[in-house]
N, C-alpha and C positions, 0 to 999 in steps of 0.2 A: 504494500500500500504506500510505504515513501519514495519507492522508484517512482508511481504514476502523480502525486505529488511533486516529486522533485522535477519530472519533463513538463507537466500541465503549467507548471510555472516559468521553464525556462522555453518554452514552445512560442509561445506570446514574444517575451522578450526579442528573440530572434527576429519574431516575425518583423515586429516593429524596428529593430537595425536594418534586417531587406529596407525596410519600405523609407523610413529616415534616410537611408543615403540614397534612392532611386536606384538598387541595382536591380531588379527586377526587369526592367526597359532592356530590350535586346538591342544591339549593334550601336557602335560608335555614333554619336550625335553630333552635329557639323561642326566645327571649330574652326575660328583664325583667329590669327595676332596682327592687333592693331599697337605700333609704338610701344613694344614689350609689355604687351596684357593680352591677355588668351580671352577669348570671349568665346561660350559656346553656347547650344540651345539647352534649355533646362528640360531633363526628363519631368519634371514633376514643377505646376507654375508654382507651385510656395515655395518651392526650392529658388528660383529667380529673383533679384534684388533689381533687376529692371524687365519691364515689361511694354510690348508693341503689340498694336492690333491691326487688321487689315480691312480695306474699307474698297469697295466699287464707286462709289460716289468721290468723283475729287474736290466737291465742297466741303466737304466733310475731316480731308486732310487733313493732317500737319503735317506731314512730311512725304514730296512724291518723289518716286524712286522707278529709273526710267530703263529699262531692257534696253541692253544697245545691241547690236547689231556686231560690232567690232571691238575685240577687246582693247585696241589702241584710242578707245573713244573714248572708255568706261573711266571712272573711279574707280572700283573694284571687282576687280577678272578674278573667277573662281574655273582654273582647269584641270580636267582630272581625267584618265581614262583608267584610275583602279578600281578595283570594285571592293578592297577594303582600306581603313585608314591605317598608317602607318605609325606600332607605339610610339609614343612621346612626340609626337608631330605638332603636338598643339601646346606646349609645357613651354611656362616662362617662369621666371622668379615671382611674378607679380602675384596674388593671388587669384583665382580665375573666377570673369566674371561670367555669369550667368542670365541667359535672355530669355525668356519666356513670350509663345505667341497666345496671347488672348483671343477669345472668341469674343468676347463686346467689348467695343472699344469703351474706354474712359478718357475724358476727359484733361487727365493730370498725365497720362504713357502719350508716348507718339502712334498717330494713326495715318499708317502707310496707305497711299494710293501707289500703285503696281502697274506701269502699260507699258507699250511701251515706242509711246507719243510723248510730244507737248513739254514744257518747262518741266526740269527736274533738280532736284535739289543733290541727289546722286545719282551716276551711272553706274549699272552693274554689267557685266557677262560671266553669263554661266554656262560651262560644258563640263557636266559634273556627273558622273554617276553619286556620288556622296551628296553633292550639291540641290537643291530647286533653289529657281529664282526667288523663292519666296523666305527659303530657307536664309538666301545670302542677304536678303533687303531685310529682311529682322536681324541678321547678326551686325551688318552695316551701321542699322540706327541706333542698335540698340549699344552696339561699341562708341560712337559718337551722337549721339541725340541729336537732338533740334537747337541748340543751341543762337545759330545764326538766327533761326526765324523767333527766337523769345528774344532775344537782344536787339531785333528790330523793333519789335513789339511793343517794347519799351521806352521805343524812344520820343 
């Protein structure tokens, strides 16, 4: 009777170390480094300390992020033709920061509009098996924010 005691209590515990660090989520989650900080997508959004939503409406925006066509046009060219990520590929001193994408946007996170027309605040190219463009335009803003478009805001 204290062996099914002693597991019934440590069973729980476990489960809840799985679930606290996210390893349960299979396969590598996108990563890059921006100016020695790793930025990747959060398995779990409580686990993300920034967070971006996506929106069809570009009134709606605050920040649009513009598919380019050529990677010598873009801000941020994402190429890849492996089909898995390479250990420590994405490891810096910095401690890594974590983006999460939202299903309704808020108001206080950056709300990506995605085309890929019209004024943009960044360009991206992606040829990624690892990669979607959507994948790369949340690690984008969410490694650098809106910054320029609150500073004008401001003014």
């Amino acid at each position: 009777m204290l062996r099914f005691g002693i597991l019934a209590s440590v069973v729980p515990l476990a489960v809840v170390a799985v679930f606290a660090r996210g390893e349960f989520s299979t396969g590598p989650r996108p990563c890059i480094e921006i100016a020695g900080a790793s930025v990747q997508i959060a398995a779990l959004s409580w686990q993300a300390e920034r967070h971006v939503s996506f929106t069809n409406d570009p009134s709606r925006a605050t920040v649009r992020v513009q598919i380019s066509d050529s990677a010598e046009a873009a801000d941020f060219t994402a190429i890849d033709d492996i089909d898995t990520s390479e250990a420590g590929a994405c490891e810096s001193s910095a401690p890594l920061q974590l983006v999460a994408i939202s299903t309704t946007p808020s108001p206080s996170e950056p709300i990506i509009y995605l085309s890929t027309d019209g004024p943009a605040d960044y360009r991206i190219f992606v040829r990624s098996k690892s990669f979607s463009a959507r994948d790369a335009a949340a690690l984008i803003v969410g490694a650098r924010g809106v910054q320029h478009r609150l500073a004008a805001a401001s003014l």
